[in-house]
C-alpha positions as CSV (number, residue, x, y, z in Angstrom):
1,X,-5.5,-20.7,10.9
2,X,-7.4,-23.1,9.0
3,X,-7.6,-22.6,5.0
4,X,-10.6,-23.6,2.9
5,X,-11.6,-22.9,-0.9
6,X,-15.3,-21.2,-1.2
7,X,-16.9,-19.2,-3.7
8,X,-16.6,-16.1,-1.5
9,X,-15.0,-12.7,-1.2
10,X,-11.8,-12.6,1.0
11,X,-11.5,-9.1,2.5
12,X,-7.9,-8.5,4.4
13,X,-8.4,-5.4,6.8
14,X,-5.2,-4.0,8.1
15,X,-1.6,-3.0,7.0
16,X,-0.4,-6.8,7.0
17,X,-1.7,-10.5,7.9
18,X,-0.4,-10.2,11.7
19,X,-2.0,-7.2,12.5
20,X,-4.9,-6.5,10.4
21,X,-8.2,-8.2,10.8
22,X,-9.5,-10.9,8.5
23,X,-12.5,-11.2,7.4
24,X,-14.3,-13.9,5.2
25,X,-17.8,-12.9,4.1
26,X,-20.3,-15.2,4.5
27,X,-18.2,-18.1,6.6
28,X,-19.6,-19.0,9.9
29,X,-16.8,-21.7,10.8
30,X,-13.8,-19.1,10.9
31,X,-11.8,-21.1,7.8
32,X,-10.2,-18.8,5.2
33,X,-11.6,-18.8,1.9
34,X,-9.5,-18.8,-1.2
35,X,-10.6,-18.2,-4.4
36,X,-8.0,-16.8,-6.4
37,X,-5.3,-17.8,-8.8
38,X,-2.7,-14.8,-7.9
39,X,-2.2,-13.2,-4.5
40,X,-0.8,-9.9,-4.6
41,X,1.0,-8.3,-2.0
42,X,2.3,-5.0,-1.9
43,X,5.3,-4.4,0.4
44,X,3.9,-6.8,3.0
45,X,7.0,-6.3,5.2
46,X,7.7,-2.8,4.9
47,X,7.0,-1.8,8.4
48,X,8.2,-4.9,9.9
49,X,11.0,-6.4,12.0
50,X,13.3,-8.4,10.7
51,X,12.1,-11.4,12.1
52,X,8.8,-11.0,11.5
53,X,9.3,-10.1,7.5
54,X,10.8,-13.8,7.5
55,X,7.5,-15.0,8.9
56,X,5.4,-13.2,6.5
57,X,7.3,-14.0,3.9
58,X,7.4,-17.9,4.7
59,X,4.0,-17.6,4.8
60,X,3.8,-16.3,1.3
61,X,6.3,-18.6,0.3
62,X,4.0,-21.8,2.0
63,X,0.9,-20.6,0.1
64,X,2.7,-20.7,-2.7
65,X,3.9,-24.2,-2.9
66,X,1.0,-25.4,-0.8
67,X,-1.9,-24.3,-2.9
68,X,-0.1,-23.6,-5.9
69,X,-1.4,-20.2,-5.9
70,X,1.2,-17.2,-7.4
71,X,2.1,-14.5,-5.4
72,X,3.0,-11.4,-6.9
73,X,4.9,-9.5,-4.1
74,X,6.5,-5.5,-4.7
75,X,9.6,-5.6,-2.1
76,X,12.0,-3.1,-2.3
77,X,14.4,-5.4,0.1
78,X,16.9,-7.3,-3.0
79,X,18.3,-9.9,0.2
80,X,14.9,-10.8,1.2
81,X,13.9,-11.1,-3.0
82,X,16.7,-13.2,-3.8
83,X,15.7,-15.2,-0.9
84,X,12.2,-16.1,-1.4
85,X,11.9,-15.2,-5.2
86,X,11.5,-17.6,-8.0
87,X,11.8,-14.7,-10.3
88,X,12.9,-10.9,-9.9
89,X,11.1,-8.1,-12.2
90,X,12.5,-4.8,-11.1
91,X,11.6,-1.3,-12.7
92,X,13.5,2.4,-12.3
93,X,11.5,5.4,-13.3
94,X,8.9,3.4,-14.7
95,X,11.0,1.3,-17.4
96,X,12.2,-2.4,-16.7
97,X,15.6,-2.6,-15.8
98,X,15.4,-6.3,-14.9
99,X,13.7,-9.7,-15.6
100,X,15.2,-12.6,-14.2
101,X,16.5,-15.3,-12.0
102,X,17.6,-14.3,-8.3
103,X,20.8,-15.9,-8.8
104,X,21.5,-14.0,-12.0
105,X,21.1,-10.4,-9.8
106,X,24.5,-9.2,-9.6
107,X,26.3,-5.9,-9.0
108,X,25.5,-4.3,-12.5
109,X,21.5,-4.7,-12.0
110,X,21.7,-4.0,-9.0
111,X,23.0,-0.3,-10.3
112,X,20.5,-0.5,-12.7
113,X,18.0,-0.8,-10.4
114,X,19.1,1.9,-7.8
115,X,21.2,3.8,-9.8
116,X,24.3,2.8,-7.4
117,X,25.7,-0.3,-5.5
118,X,24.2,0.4,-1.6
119,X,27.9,1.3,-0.8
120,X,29.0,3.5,-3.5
């Protein structure tokens, strides 16, 4: 896939960028336009495979450092955050339970995240 910047909408159809459809309005030469500062992607790999999360996830991760665009992604998977994450907000019941590095997520926010440690 080729990537361009052009003043023009980017629509994504579909649940995620390997199986939906994507559309750029206006562009004749099948490049990707990208006009934005922040790409926001809410639980891209939800429904996915293990393997093909890392994919999407590199992906994220190469438009990130590629074209220095920020990508604000809501992942309920803490391995695959820590991974890929440069920082880690996480929220319980609506209040912020934790702002930080992906290093600095240990056992006690990880209970204040889910309430437990997965093997309690």
């Amino acid at each position: 896939m080729s990537v361009a910047t052009a003043p023009q909408a980017l629509v994504i159809e579909g649940g995620n960028p390997l199986s939906g459809r994507i559309r750029a309005s206006g562009n004749k030469n099948g490049a990707l336009p990208i006009l934005a500062a922040c790409l926001l992607a809410d639980e891209p790999v939800a429904s996915l495979d293990p393997e093909t999360a890392v994919v999407v996830l590199d992906y994220l991760r190469d438009i990130n450092r590629s074209d220095g665009i920020t990508v604000l992604c809501a992942i309920h998977h803490l391995d695959l955050a820590k991974k890929y994450a440069d920082r880690i907000v996480a929220m319980r019941q609506g209040r912020l339970v934790y702002d930080g590095l992906p290093g600095d997520l240990d056992d006690a926010a990880y209970r204040r995240i889910y309430g437990r440690l997965g093997y309690d």
